[in-house]
SETOR-739479 format. One record per residue (C-alpha): x, z, y. Coordinates in steps of 0.1 Angstrom, whole numbers, padded with zeros to 4 digits, always signed. Each point is the difference from the previous one (the first is absolute). Example, Ala and Ser with C-alpha at 12.3 -4.5 7.8 and 13.67 -1.06 7.14 Angstrom:
! residues 2
+0123+0078-0045 +0014-0007+0034 
This chain:
! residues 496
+0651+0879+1480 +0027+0019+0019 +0027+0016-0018 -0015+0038+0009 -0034-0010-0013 +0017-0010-0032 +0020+0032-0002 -0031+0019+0008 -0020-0020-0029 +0027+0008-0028 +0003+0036+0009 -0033+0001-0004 +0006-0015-0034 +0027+0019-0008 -0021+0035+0003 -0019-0016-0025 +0022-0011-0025 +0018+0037+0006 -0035+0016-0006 -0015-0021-0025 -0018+0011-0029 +0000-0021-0026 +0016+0012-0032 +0014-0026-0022 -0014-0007-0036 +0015+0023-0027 +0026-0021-0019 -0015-0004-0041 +0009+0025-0023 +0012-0031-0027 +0025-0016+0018 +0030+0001-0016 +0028+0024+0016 +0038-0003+0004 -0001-0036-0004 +0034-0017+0011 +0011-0031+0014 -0010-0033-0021 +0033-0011-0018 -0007-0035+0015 -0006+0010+0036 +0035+0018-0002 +0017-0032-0012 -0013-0020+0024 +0008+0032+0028 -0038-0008+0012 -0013+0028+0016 -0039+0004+0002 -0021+0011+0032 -0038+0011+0009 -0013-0021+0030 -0035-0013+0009 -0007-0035-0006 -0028+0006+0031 +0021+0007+0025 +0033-0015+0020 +0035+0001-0010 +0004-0003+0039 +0010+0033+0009 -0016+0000+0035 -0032-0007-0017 -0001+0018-0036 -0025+0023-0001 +0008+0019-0035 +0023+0028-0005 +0017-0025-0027 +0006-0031+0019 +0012+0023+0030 +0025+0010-0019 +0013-0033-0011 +0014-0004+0036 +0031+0014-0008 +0005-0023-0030 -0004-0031+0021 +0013+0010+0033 +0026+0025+0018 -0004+0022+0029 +0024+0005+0029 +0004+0038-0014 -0012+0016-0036 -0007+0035-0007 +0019+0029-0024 -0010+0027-0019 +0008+0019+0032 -0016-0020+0020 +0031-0015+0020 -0002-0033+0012 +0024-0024-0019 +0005-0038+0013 -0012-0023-0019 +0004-0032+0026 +0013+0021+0029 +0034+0002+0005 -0006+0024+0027 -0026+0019+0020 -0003+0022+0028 -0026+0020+0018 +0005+0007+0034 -0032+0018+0019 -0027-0023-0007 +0015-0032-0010 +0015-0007-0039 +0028-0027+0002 +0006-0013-0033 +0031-0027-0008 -0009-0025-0033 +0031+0001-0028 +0000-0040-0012 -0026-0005-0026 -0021-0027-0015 -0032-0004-0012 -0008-0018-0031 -0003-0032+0017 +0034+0003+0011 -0004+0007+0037 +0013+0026+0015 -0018+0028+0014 -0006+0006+0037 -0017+0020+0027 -0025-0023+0004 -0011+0007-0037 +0001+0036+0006 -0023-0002+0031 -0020-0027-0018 -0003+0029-0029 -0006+0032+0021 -0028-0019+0020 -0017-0010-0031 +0008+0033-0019 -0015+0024+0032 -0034-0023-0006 -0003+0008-0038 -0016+0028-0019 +0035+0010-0020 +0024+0005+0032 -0021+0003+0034 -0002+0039-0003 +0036+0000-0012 +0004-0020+0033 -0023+0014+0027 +0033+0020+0014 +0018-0036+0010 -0017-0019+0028 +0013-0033-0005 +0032-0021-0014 +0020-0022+0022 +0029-0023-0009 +0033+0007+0015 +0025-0023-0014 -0005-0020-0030 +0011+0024-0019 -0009+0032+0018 -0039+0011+0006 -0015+0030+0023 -0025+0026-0008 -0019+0017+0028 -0012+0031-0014 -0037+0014+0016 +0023+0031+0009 +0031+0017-0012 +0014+0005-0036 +0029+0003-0012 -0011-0004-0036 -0014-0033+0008 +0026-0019-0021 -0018+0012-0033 -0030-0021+0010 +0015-0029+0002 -0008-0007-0039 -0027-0032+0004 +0009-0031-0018 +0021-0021+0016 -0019-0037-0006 +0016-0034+0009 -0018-0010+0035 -0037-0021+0001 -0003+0005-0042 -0024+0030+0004 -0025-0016+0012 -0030+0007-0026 -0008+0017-0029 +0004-0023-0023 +0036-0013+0005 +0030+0022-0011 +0026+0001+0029 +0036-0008-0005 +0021+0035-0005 +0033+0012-0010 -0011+0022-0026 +0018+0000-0037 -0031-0019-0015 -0017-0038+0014 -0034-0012-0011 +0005-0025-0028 -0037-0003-0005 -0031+0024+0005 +0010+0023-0028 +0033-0002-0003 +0029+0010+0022 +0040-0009-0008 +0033+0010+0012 +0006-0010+0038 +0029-0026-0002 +0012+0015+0037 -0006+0035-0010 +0015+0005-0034 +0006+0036+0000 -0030+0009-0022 +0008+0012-0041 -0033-0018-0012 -0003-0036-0004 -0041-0003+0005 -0031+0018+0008 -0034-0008-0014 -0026+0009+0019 -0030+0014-0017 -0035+0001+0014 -0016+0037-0005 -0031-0008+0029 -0022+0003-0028 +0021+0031-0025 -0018+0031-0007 +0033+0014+0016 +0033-0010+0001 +0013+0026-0020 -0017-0011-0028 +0013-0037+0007 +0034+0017-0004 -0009+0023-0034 -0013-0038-0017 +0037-0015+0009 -0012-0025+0024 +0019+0012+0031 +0032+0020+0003 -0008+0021+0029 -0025+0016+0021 -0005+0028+0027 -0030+0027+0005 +0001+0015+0032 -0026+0022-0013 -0023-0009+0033 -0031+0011-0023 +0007+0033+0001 +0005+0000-0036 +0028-0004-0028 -0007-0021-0032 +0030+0006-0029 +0017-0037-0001 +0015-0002-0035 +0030-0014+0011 +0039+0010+0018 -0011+0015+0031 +0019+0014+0033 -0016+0016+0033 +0007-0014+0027 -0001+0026+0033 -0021-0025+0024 -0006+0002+0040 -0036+0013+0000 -0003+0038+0014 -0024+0017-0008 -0011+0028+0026 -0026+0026+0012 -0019-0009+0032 -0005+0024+0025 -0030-0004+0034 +0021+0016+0024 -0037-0001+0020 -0010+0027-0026 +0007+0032+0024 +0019+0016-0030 +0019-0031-0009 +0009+0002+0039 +0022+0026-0011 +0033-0010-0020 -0002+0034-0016 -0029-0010-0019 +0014-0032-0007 +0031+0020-0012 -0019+0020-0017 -0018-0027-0022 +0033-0018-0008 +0016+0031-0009 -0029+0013-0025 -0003-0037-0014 +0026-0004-0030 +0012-0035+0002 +0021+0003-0032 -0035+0008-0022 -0018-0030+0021 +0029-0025-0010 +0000+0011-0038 -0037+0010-0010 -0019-0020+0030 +0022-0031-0008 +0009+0004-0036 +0035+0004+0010 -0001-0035+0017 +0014+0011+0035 +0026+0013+0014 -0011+0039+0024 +0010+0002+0033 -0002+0021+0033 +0017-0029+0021 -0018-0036+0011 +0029-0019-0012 +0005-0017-0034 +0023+0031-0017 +0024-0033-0012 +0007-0009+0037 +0034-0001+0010 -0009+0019+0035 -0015+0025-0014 +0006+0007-0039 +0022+0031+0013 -0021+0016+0025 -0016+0034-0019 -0035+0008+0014 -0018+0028-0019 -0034+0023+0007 -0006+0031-0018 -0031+0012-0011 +0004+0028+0004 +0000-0006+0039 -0031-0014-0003 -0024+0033+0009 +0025+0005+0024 -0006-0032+0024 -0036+0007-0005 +0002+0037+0016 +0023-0009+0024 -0028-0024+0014 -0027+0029-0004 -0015-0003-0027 +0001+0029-0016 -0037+0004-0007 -0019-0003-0026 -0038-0014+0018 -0027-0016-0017 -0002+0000-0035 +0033+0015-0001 +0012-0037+0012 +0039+0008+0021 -0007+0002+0042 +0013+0009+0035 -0032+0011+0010 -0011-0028+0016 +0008-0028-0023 -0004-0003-0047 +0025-0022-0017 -0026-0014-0016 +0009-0041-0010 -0005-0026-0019 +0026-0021-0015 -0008-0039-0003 +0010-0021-0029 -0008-0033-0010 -0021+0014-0037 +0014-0027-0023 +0036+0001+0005 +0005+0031-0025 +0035+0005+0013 -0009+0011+0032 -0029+0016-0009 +0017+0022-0022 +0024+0009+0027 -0026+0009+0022 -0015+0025-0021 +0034+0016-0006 +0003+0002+0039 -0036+0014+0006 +0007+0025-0031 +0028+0015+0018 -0012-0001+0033 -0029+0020-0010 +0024+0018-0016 +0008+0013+0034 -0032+0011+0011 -0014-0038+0013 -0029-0014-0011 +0011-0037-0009 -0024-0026-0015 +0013-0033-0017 -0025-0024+0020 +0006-0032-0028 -0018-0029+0012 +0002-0038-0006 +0023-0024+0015 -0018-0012+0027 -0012+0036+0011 +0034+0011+0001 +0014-0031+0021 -0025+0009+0022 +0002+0034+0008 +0040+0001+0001 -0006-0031+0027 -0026+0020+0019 +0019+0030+0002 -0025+0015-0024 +0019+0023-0024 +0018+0034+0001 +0022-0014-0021 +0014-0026-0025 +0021-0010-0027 +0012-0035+0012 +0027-0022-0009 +0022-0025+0017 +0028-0027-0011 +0029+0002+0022 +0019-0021+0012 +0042-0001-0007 +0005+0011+0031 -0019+0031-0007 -0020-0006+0035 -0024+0024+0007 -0020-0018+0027 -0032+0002-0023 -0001+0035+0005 +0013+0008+0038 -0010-0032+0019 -0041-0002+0010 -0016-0020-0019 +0024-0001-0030 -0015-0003-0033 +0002+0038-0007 +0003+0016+0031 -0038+0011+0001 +0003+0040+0011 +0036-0003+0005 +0011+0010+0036 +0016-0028+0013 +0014+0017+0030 +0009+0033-0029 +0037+0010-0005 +0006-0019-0031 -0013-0035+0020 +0024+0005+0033 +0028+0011-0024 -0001-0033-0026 -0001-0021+0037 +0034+0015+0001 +0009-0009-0036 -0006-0036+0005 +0017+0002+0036 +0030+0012-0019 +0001+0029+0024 -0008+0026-0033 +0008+0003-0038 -0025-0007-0024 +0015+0036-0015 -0007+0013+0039 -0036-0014-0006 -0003+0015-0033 +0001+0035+0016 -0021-0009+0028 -0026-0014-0029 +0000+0026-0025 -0003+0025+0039 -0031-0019+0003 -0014-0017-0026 -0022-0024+0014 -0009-0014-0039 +0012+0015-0029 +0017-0021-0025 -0004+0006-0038 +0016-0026-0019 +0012-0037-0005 -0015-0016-0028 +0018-0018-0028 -0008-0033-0020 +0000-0009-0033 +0029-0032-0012 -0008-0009-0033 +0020-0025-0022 +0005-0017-0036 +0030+0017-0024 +0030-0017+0014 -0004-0011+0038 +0026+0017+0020 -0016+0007+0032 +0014+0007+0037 -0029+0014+0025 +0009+0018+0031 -0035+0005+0014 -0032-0014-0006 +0009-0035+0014 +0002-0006-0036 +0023-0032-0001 +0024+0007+0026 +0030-0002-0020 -0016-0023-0027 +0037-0013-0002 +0009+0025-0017 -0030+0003-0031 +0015-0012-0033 -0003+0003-0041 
């Protein structure tokens, strides 16, 4: 299978997982809350982990949210990820992006085995990380890895970016010990297999504040939140991909993830044609009430298609009054009221349907707020809820007015999904609109991503509503470090 088919498979998959329905089991109202760390486990300075005893602790084969995440307790990348979603090197020393090639220069590092880490491993790595389900949409912007030097590799992006850098997190894997499922590779992470449930201190890598991790299966848990309330593991994470939030009984943090959540526009629609109507929409639609009523306060609003954390863009303002709203409509002519008293230009109702995937209640609810206010206006809007399936369908076939989607970004904030043909969610988009042409520039270097802002919130090809948070939840007494939602990534630094 070529590498394209692949990518095309798993972006498939990924709408799925982004869309999915399923709502995890409500945790049991008797499990016992605020329970700390066991005094033994802290002697010992054993922390303990969820994974699936049914799938692979090979991280180009893991299949599980859980045992993904273990990659970055066994291995390192060549760059990890901030809270501001920087790049920071990891096994880089240095890396530059020069039109559509990413040179990267190794610092001297070892892998738990003792050998030292090359370029060969990192093209050994990428080539089996671009195959995988976990990294080949994180990877479909770099066409291929080449070995410079022993200790200098080559990245040939599919065009320009010069964000690239920050996808350059993969594990980095000693070379030919990847080969299947069931073997673990050798890494340079903090942490080494000492047998299948157990993982101790690397002896190369000593950097890390605990001593051991036990790995405990939760494959067959009513929900790994209520492992954690019963003391069995230390730590878990709900991304809240249900649509729903369950009270965990526990210390808990949000964590701001990568996953934008956004209103989908046909731009076939003759009035979505118009950018004033799309204006118009974004404008009357109040992204602050969506984020804490929709989403119980479990996102983060926003006007702009960038994570509001990112370094880039954090200080850009971009703000729509409602106000304005009637205004965009008349200016586009519809200043009549036509049949049942539904807002026209004559010629043409705004008359629409929003779809929505009916069991994720989060976006649900934020579709009715949108159609509320929108009728608001003089529109006649229908929530159109429908099942999964149905709604894959029609967003693929280009059979909607429009939707409430969502998408997980990648660090480099790349917005191909939406402006290149074909991309994921660039169903009614333009792709030869303002916004498209103008983010060419943007990864060209030839504009500012604040430049693009104004051309974008000019335009508003999509509107953005929010980036949704997760839930970390812990025992009394671990001291946590998590930048993102790649949970572990500074596991080093966890302690009691």
């Amino acid at each position: 299978m070529t590498k394209n088919k692949v990518v095309a498979l798993l972006l498939i998959l990924s709408l799925l997982l982004l869309a999915s329905c399923s709502k995890k089991p409500e945790a049991p109202t008797t499990a016992p809350s605020g329970v700390g760390v066991q005094e033994d486990d802290k002697e010992q300075n054993v922390l303990k982990l969820p994974y699936s005893a049914n799938d692979s602790l090979n991280p180009f084969f893991a299949e599980s949210e859980v045992n993904s995440q273990l990659d970055a307790v066994l291995f390192q990348p060549l760059y990890k990820i901030d809270s501001n979603y920087n790049e920071i090197p990891v096994l880089a020393s240095e890396g530059k992006v020069k039109g559509n090639t990413i040179t990267v220069t190794l610092n001297e590092a070892y892998f738990s085995d003792n050998s030292r880490v090359t370029a060969e491993d990192v093209v050994y790595s990428f080539t089996k990380a671009s195959e995988s389900k976990a990294y080949a949409s994180l990877l479909s912007p770099i066409k291929s890895a080449l070995i410079h030097d022993e200790t200098t590799a080559v990245f040939e992006l599919v065009s320009n970016n010069g964000y690239a850098l920050s996808l350059l997190t993969f594990p980095i894997v000693k070379n030919v010990t990847a080969e299947d499922r069931d073997s673990v590779p050798v890494g340079s992470g903090a942490f080494v297999v000492s047998d299948e449930k157990t993982l101790v201190k690397s002896e190369v890598n000593k950097n890390a504040k605990i001593n051991k991790i036990e790995l405990v299966d939760v494959s067959k848990a009513i929900n790994e939140a209520y492992v954690l309330q019963t003391g069995d593991i230390s730590f878990c994470f709900d991304s809240l991909q249900g649509g729903s939030y369950t009270k965990i009984n526990a210390v808990t943090r949000s964590v701001l993830m990568n996953n934008l959540v956004y209103l989908g526009f046909n731009c076939e629609n003759k009035a979505f044609a118009d950018p004033n109507i799309r204006a118009a929409v974004a404008s009357a639609t109040d992204i602050e009430k969506i984020a804490q009523n929709a989403y119980r306060g479990n996102a983060v609003a926003t006007r702009l298609p960038f994570n509001p954390n990112w370094s880039k863009s954090k200080d850009i303002s971009a703000s729509l009054n409602a106000a304005s709203a009637l205004s965009y409509l008349e200016k586009s002519g519809y200043n009549k009221l036509g049949f049942e008293g539904i807002r026209s230009n004559g010629e043409t109702l705004l008359n629409f349907d929003i779809l929505v995937n009916k069991d994720n209640s989060f976006r649900l609810d934020a579709a009715k707020l949108i159609a509320s206010s929108l009728n608001e206006l003089g529109m006649r809007v229908n929530v159109k809820a429908v099942d999964f399936e149905d709604y894959a369908k029609a967003i693929s076939e280009g059979d909607f007015d429009m939707y409430i989607g969502e998408i997980k970004l990648g660090a480099d904030m790349n917005l191909n999904t939406f402006f290149f043909e074909g991309g994921l969610c660039s169903k009614g988009i333009d792709p030869k609109g303002e916004s498209a042409i103008a983010y060419t520039d943007v990864l060209s270097g030839n504009m500012t991503v604040e430049a693009f802002s104004t051309v974008f919130m000019r335009d508003i090809p999509f509107a953005p509503l929010c980036f949704r948070t997760g839930v970390a939840a812990s025992l009394r007494g671990v001291n946590l470090n998590i930048q993102t939602d790649k949970w572990y990534s500074d596991i080093e630094q966890w302690s009691y």
